[in-house]
MOPAC internal coordinates of N, CA, C and O (Angstrom, degrees):
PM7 1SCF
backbone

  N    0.0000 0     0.00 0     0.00 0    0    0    0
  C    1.4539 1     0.00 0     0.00 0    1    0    0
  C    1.5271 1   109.16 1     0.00 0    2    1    0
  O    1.2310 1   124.21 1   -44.15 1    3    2    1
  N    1.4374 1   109.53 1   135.85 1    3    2    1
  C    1.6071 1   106.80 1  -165.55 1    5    3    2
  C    1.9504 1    98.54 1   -79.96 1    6    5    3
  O    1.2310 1   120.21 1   -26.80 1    7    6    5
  N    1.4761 1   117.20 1   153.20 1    7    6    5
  C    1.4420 1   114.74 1  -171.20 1    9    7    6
  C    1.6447 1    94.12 1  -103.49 1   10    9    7
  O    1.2310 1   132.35 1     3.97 1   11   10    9
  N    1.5822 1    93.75 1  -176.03 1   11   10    9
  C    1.4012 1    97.39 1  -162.26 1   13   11   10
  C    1.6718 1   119.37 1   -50.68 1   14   13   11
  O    1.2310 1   125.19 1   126.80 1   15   14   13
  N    1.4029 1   107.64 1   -53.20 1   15   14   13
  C    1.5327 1   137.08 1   162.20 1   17   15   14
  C    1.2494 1   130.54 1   -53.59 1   18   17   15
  O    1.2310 1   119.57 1   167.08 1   19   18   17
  N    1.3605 1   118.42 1   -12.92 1   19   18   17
  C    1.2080 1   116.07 1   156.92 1   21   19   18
  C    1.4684 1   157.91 1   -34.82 1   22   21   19
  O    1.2310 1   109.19 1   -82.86 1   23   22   21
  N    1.1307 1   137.86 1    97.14 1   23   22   21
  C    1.6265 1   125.42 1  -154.66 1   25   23   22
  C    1.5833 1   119.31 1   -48.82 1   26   25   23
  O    1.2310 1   132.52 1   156.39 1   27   26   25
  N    1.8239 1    93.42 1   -23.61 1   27   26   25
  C    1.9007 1    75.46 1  -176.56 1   29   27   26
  C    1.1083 1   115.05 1   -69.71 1   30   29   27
  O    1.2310 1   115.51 1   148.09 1   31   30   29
  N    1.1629 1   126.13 1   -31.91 1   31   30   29
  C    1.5872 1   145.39 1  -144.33 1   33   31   30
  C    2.3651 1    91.88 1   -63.25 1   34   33   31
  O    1.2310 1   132.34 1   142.54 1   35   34   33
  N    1.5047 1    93.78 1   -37.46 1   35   34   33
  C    1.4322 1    99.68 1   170.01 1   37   35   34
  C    1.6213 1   119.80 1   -59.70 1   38   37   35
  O    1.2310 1   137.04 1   115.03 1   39   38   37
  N    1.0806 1    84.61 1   -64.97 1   39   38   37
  C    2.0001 1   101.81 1   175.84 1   41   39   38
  C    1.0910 1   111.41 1   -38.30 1   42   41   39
  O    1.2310 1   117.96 1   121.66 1   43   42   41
  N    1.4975 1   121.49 1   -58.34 1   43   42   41
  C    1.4132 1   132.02 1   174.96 1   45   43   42
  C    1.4792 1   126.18 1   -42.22 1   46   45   43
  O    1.2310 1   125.91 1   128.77 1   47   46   45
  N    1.9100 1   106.25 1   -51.23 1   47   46   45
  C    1.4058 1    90.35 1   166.19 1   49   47   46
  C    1.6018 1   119.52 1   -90.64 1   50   49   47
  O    1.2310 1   123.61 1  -162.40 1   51   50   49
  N    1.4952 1   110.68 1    17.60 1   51   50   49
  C    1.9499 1   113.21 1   154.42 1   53   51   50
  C    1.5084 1   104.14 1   -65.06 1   54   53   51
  O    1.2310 1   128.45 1   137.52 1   55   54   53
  N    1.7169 1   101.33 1   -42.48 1   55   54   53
  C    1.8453 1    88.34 1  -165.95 1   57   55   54
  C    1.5949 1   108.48 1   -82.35 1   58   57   55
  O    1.2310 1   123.80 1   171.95 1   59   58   57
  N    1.2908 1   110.32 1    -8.05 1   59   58   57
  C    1.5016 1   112.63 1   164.24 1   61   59   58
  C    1.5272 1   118.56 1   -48.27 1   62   61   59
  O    1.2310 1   129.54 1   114.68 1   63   62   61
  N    1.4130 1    99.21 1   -65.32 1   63   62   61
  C    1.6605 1   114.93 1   165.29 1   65   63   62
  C    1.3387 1   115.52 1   -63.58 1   66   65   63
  O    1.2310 1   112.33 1  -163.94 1   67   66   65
  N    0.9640 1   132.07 1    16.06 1   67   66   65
  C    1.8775 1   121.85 1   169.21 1   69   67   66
  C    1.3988 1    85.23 1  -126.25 1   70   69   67
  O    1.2310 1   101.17 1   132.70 1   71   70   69
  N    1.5749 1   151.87 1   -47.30 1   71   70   69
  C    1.0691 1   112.19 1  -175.08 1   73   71   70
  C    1.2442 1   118.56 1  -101.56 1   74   73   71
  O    1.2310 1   118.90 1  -156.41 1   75   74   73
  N    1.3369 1   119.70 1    23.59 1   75   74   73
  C    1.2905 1   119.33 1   171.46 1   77   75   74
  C    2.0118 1   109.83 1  -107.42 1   78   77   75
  O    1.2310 1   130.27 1  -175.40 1   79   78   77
  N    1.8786 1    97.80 1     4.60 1   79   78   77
  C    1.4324 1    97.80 1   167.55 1   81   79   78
  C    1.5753 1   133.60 1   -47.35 1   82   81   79
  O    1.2310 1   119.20 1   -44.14 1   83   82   81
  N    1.1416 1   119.13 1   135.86 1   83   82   81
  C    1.4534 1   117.13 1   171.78 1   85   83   82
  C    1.6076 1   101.47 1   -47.40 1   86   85   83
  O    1.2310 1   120.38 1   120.64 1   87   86   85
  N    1.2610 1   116.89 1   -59.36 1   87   86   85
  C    1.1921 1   115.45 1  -160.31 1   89   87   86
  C    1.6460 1   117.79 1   -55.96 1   90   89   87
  O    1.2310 1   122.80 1   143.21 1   91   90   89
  N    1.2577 1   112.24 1   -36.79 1   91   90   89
  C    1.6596 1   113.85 1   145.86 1   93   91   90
  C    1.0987 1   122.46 1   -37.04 1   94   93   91
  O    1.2310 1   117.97 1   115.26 1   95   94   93
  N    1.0125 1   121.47 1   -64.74 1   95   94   93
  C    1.7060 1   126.11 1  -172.17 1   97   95   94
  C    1.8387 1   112.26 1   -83.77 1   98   97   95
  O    1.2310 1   129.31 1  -178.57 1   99   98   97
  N    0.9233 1    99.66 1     1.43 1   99   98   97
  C    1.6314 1   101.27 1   162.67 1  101   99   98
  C    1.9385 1   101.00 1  -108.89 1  102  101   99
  O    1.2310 1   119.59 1   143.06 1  103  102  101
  N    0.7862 1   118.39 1   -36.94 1  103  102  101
  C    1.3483 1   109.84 1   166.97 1  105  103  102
  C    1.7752 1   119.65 1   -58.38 1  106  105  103
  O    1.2310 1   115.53 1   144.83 1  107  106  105
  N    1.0971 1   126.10 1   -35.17 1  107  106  105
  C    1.5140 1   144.41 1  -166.92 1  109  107  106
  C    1.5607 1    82.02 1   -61.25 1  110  109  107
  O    1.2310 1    90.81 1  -173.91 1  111  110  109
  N    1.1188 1   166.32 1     6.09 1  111  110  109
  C    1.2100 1   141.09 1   177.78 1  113  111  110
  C    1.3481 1    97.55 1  -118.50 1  114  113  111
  O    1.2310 1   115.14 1   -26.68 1  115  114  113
  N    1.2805 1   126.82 1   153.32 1  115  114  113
  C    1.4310 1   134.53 1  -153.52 1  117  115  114
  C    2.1873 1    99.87 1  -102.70 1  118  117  115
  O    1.2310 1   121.38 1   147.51 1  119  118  117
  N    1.3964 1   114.97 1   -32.49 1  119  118  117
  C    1.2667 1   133.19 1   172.31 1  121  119  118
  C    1.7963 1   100.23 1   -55.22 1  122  121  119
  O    1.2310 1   125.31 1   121.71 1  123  122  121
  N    1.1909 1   107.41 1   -58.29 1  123  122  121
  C    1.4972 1   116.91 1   178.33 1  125  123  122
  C    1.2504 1   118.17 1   -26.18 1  126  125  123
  O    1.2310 1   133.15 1   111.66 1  127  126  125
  N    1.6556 1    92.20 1   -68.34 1  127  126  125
  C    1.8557 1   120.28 1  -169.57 1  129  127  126
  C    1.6435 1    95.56 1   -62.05 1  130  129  127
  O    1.2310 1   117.74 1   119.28 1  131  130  129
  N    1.3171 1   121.91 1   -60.72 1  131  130  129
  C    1.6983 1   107.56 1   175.34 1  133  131  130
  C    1.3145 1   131.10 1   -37.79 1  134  133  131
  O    1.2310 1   128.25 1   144.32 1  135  134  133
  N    1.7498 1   101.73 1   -35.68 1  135  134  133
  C    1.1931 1   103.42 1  -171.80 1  137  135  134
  C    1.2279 1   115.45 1   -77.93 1  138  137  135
  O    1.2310 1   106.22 1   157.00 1  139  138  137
  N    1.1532 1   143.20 1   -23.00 1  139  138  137
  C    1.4323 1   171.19 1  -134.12 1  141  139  138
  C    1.9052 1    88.67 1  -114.21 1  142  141  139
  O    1.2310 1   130.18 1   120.71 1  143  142  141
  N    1.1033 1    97.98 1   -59.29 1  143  142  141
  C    1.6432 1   103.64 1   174.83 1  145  143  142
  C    1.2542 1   122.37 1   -52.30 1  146  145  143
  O    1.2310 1   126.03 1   127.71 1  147  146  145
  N    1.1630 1   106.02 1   -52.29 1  147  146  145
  C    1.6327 1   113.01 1   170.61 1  149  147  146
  C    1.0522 1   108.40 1   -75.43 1  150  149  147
  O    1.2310 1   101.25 1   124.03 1  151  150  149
  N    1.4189 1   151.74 1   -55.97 1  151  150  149
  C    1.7780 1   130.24 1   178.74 1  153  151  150
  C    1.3439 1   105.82 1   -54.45 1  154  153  151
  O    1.2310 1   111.41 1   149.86 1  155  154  153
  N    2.1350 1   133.78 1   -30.14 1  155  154  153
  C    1.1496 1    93.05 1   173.95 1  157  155  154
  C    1.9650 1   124.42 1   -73.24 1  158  157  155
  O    1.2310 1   120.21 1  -179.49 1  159  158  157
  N    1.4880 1   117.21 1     0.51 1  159  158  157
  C    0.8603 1   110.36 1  -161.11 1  161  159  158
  C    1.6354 1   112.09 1  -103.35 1  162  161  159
  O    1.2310 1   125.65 1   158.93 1  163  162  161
  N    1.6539 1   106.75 1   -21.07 1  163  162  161
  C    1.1708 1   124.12 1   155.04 1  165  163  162
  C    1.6255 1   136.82 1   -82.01 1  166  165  163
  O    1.2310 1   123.69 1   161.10 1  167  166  165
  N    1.4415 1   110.52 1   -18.90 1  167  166  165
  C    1.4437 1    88.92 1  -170.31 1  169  167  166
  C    1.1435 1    88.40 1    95.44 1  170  169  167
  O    1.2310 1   132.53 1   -14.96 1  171  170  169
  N    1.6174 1    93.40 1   165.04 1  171  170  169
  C    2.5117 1   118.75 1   155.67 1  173  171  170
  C    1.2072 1    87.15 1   -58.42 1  174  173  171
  O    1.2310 1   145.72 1   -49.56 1  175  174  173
  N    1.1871 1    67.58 1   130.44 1  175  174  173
  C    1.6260 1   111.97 1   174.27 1  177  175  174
  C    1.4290 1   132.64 1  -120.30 1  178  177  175
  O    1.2310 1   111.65 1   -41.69 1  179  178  177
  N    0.7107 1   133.33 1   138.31 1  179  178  177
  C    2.3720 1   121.08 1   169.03 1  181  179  178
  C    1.1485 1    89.68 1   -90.10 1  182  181  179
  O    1.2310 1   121.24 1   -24.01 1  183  182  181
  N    1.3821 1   115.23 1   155.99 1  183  182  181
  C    1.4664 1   146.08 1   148.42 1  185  183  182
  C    1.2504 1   106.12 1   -42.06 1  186  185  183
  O    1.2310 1   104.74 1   149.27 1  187  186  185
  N    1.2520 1   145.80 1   -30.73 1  187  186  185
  C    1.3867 1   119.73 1   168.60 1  189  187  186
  C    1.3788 1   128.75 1   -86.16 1  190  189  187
  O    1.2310 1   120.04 1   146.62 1  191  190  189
  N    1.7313 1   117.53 1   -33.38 1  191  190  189
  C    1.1211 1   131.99 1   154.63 1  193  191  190
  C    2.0456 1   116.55 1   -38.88 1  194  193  191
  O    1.2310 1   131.39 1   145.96 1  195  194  193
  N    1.6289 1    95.63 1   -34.04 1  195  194  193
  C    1.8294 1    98.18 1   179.13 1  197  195  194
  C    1.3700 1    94.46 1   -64.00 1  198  197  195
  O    1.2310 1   129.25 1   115.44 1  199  198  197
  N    1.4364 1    99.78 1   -64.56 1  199  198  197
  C    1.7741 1   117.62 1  -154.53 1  201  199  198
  C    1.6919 1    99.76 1   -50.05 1  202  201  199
  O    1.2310 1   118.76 1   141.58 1  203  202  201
  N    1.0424 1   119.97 1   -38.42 1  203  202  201
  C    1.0611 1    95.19 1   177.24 1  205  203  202
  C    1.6503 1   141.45 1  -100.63 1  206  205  203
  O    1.2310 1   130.18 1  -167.11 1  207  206  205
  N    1.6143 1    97.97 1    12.89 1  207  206  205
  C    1.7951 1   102.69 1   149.72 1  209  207  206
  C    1.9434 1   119.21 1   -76.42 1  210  209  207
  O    1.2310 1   128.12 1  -174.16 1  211  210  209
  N    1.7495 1   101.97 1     5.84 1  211  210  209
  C    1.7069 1    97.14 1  -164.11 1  213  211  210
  C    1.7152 1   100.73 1  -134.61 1  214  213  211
  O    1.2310 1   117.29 1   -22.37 1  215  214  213
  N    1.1199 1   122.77 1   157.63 1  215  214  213
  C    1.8000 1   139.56 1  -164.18 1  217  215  214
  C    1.4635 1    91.35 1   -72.52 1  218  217  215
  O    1.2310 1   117.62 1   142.29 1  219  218  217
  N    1.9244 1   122.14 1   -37.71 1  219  218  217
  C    1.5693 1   106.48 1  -168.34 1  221  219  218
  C    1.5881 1   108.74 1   -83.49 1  222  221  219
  O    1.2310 1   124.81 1   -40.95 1  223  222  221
  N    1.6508 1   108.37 1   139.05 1  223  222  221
  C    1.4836 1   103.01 1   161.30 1  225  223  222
  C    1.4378 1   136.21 1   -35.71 1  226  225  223
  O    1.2310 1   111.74 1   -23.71 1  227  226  225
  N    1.0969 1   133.16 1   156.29 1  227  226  225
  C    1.2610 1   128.16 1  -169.20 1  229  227  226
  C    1.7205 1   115.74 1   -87.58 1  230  229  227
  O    1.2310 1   121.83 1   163.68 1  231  230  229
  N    1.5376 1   114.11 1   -16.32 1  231  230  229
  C    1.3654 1    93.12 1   134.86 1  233  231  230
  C    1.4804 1   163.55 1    -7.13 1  234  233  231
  O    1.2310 1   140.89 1   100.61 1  235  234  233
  N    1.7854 1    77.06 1   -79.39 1  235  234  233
  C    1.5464 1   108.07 1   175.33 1  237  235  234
  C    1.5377 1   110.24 1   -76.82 1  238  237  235
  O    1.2310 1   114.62 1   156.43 1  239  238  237
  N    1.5839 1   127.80 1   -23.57 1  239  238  237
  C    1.4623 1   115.35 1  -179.83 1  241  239  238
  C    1.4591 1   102.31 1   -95.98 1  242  241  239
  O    1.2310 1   118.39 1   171.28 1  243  242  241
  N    1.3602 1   120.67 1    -8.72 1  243  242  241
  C    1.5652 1   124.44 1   171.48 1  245  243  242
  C    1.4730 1   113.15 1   -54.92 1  246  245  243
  O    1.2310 1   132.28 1   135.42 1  247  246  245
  N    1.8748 1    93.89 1   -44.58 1  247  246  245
  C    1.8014 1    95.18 1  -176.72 1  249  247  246
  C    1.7515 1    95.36 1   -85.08 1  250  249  247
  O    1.2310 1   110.81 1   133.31 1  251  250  249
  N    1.2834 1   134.89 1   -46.69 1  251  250  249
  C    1.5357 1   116.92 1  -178.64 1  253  251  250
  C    2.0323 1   109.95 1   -34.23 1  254  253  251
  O    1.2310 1   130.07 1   137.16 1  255  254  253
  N    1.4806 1    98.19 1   -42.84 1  255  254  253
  C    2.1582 1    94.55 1  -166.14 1  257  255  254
  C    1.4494 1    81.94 1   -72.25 1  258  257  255
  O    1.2310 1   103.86 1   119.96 1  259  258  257
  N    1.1739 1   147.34 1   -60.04 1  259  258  257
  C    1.2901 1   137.75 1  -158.02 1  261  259  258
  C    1.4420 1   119.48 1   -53.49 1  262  261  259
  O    1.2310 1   115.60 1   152.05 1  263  262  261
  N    1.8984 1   125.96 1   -27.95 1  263  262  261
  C    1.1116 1   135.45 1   161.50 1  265  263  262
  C    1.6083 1   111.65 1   -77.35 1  266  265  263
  O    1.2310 1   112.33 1   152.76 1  267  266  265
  N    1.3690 1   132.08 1   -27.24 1  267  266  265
  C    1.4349 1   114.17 1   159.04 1  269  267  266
  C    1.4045 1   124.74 1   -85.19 1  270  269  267
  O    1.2310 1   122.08 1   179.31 1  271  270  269
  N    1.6542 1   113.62 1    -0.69 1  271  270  269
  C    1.4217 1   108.55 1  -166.57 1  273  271  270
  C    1.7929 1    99.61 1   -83.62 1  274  273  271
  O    1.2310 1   132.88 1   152.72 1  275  274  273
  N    1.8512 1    92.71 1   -27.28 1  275  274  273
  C    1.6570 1    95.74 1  -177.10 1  277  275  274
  C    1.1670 1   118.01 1   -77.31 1  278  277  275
  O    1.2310 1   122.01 1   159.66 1  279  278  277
  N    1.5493 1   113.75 1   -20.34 1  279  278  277
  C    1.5394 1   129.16 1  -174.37 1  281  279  278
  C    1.8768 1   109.80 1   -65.80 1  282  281  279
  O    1.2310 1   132.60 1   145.89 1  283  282  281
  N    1.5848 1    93.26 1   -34.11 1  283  282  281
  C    1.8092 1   106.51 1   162.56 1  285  283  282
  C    1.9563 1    92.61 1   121.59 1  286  285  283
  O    1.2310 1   122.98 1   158.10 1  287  286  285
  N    1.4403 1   111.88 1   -21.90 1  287  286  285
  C    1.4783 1    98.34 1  -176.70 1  289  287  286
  C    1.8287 1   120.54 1   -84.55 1  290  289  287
  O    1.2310 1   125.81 1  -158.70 1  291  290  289
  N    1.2675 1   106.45 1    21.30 1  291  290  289
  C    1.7528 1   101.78 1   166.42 1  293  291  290
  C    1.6198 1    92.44 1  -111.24 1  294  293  291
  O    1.2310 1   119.34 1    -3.32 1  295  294  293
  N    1.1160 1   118.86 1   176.68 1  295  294  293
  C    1.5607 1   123.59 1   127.66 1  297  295  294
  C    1.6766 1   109.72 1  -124.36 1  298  297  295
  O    1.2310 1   124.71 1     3.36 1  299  298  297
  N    1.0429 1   108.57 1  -176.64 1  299  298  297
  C    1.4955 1   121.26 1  -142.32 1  301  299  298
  C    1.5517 1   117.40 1  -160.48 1  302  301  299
  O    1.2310 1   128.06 1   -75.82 1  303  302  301
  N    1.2838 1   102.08 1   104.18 1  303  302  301
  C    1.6453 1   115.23 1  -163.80 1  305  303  302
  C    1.6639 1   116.71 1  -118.29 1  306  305  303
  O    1.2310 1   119.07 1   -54.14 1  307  306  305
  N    1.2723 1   119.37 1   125.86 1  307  306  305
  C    1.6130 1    98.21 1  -178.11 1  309  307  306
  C    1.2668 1   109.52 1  -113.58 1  310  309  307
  O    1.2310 1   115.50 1   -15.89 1  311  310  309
  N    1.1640 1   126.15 1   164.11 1  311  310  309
  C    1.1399 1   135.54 1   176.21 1  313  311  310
  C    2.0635 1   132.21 1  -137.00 1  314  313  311
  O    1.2310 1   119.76 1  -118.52 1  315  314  313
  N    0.6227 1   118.06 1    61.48 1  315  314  313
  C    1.3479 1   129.64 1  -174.49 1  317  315  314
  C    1.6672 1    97.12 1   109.94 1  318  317  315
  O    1.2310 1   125.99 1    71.65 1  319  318  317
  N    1.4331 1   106.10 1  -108.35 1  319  318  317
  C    1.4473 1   107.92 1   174.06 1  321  319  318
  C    1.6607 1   129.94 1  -105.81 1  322  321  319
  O    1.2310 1   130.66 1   177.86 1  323  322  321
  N    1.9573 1    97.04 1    -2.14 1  323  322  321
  C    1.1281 1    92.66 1   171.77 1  325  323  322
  C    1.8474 1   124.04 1  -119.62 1  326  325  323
  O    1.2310 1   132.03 1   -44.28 1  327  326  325
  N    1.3426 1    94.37 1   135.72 1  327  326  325
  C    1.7401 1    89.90 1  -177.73 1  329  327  326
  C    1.6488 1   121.34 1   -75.05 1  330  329  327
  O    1.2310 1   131.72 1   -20.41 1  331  330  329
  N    1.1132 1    94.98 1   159.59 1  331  330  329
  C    1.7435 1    90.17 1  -175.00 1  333  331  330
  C    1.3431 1   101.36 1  -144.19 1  334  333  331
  O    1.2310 1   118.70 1   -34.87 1  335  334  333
  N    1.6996 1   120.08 1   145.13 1  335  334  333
  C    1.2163 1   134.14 1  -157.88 1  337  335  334
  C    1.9047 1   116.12 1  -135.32 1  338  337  335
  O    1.2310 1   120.81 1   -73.62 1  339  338  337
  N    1.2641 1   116.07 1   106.38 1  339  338  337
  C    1.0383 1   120.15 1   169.97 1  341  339  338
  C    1.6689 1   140.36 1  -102.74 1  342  341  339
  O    1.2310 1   101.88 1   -17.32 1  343  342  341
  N    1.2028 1   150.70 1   162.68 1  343  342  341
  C    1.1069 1   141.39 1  -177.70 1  345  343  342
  C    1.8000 1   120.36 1   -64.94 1  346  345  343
  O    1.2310 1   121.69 1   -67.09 1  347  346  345
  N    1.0772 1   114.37 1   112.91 1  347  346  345
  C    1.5747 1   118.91 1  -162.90 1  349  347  346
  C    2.0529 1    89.81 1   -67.62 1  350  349  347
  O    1.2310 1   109.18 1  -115.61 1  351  350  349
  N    1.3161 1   137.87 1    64.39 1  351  350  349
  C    1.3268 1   114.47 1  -163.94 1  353  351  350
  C    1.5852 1   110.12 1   -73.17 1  354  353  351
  O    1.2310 1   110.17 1   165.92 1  355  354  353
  N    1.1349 1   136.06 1   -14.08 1  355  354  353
  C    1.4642 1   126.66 1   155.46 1  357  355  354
  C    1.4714 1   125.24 1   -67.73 1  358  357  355
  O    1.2310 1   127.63 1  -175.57 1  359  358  357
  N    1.0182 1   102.93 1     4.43 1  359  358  357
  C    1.9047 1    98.97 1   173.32 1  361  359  358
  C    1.5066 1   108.73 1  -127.81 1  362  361  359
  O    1.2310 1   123.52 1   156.03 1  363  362  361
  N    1.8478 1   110.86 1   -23.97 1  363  362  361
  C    1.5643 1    94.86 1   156.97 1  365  363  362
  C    1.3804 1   127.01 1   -81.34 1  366  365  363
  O    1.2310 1   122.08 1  -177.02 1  367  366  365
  N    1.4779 1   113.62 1     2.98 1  367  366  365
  C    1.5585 1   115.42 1   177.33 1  369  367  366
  C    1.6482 1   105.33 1   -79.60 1  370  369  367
  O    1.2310 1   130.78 1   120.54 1  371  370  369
  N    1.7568 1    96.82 1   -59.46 1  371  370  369
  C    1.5589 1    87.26 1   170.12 1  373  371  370
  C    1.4671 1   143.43 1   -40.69 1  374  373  371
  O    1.2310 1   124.84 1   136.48 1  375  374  373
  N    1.6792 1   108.32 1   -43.52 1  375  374  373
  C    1.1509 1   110.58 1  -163.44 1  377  375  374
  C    1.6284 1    95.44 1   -75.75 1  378  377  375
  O    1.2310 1   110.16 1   135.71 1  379  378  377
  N    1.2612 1   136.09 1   -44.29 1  379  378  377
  C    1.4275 1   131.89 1  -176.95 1  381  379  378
  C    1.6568 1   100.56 1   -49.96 1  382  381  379
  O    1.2310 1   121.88 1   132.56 1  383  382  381
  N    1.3361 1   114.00 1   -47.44 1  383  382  381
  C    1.6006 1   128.54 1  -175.94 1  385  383  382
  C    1.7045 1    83.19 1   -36.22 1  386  385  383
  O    1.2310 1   124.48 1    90.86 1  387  386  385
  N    1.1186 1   109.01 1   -89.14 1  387  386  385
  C    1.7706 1   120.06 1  -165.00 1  389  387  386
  C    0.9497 1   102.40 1   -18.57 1  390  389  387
  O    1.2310 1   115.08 1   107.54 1  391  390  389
  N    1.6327 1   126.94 1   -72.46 1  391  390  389
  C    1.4547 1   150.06 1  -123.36 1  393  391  390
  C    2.0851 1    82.55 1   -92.20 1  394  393  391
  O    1.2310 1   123.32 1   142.68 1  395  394  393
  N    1.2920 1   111.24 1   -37.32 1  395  394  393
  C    1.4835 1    89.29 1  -177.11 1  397  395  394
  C    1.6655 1   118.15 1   -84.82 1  398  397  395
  O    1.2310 1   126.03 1   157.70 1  399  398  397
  N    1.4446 1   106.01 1   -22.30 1  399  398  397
  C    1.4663 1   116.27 1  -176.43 1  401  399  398
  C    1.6695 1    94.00 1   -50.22 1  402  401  399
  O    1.2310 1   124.48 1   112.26 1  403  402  401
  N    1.4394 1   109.00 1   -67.74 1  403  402  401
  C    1.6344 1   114.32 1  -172.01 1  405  403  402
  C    1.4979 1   103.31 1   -29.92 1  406  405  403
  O    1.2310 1   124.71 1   108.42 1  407  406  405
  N    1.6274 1   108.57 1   -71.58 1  407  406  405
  C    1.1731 1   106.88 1  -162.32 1  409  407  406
  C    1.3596 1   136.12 1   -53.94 1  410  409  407
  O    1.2310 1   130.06 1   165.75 1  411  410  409
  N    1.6407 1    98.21 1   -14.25 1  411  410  409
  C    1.6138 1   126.59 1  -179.45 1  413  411  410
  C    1.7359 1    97.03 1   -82.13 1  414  413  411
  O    1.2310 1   120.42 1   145.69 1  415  414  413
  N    1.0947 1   116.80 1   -34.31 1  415  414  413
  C    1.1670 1   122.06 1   174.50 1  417  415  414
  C    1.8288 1   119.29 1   -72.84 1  418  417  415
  O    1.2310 1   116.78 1   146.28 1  419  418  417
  N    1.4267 1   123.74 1   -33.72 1  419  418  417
  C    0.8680 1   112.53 1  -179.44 1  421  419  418
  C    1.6644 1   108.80 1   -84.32 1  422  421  419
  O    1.2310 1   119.09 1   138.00 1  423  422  421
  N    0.9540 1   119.34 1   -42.00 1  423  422  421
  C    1.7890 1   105.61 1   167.26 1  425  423  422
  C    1.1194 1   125.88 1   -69.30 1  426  425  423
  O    1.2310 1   122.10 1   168.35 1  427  426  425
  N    1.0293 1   113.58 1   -11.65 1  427  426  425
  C    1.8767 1   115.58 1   152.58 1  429  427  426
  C    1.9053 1   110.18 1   -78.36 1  430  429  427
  O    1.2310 1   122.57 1   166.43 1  431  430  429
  N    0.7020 1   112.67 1   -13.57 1  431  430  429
  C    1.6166 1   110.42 1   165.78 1  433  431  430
  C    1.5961 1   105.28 1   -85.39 1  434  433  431
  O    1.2310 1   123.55 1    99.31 1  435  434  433
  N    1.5869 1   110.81 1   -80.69 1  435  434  433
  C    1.0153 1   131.77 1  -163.10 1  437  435  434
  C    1.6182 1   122.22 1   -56.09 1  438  437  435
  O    1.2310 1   130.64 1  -175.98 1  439  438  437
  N    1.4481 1    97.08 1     4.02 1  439  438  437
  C    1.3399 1   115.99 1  -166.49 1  441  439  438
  C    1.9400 1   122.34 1    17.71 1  442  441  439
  O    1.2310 1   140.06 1   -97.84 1  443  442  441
  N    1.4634 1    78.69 1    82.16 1  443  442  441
  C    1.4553 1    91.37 1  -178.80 1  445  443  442
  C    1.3701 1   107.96 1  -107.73 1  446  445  443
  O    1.2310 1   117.17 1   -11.39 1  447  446  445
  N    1.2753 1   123.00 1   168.61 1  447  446  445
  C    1.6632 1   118.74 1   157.70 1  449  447  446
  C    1.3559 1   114.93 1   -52.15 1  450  449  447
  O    1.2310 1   122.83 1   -41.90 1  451  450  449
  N    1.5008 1   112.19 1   138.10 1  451  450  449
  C    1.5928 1   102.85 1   173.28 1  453  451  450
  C    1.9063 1    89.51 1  -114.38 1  454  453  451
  O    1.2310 1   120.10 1   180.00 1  455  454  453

C-alpha cells in the first residue's frame, strides 16, 4: 500500500489529469478523428467542403469543429458568411507533449518497462 509521502501517489493524480483531459474526451468520438484527418489532408476548410468528404450532415459536423475549436485544436476564421476551420498544430503538439511527459513520468516512478 503506497504511504502518505510517496511519489506515486503524485503521478497518479498527473494521470488523473491526462485522462480526465478534455482533449481525450473530445477525441473519443470517431467523427472527430476524421475530421482532424481531413483538415490535415485538406488545409482550411468550410464546413461544407468537410461535410462533404463524411455520411453526417453538415449540421452535425458544424457542431463536431465547434467542439474541437473550443477544445483549442481547430482555429477558426470567418470570412463574409462563410467560416473556415484549420488544424490548431501548436496546441495539438502541446497537449500530446503534456499527456506524454506524464506518462513518461509514470514509468519512471512506477518502474515499469518502458
Amino acid at each position: 500500500m503506497a504511504r502518505k509521502n510517496d511519489p506515486r501517489l503524485e503521478v497518479l493524480k498527473k494521470m488523473d489529469e491526462v485522462f480526465s483531459s478534455p482533449v481525450l474526451g473530445v477525441l473519443a468520438e470517431p467523427v472527430r478523428i476524421e475530421l482532424i484527418k481531413q483538415l490535415a489532408l485538406l488545409g482550411r476548410s468550410d464546413v461544407k467542403t468537410l461535410a462533404g468528404h463524411l455520411p453526417q450532415h453538415s449540421t452535425v459536423v458544424s457542431r463536431h469543429l465547434k467542439v474541437l475549436h473550443d477544445a483549442g485544436l481547430l482555429l477558426r476564421s470567418k470570412k463574409e458568411r462563410w467560416v473556415y476551420y484549420e488544424l490548431n498544430g501548436a496546441a495539438f503538439i502541446e497537449s500530446f507533449r503534456r499527456m506524454l511527459e506524464t506518462v513518461e513520468e509514470v514509468v519512471e516512478v512506477c518502474e515499469c518497462e518502458a
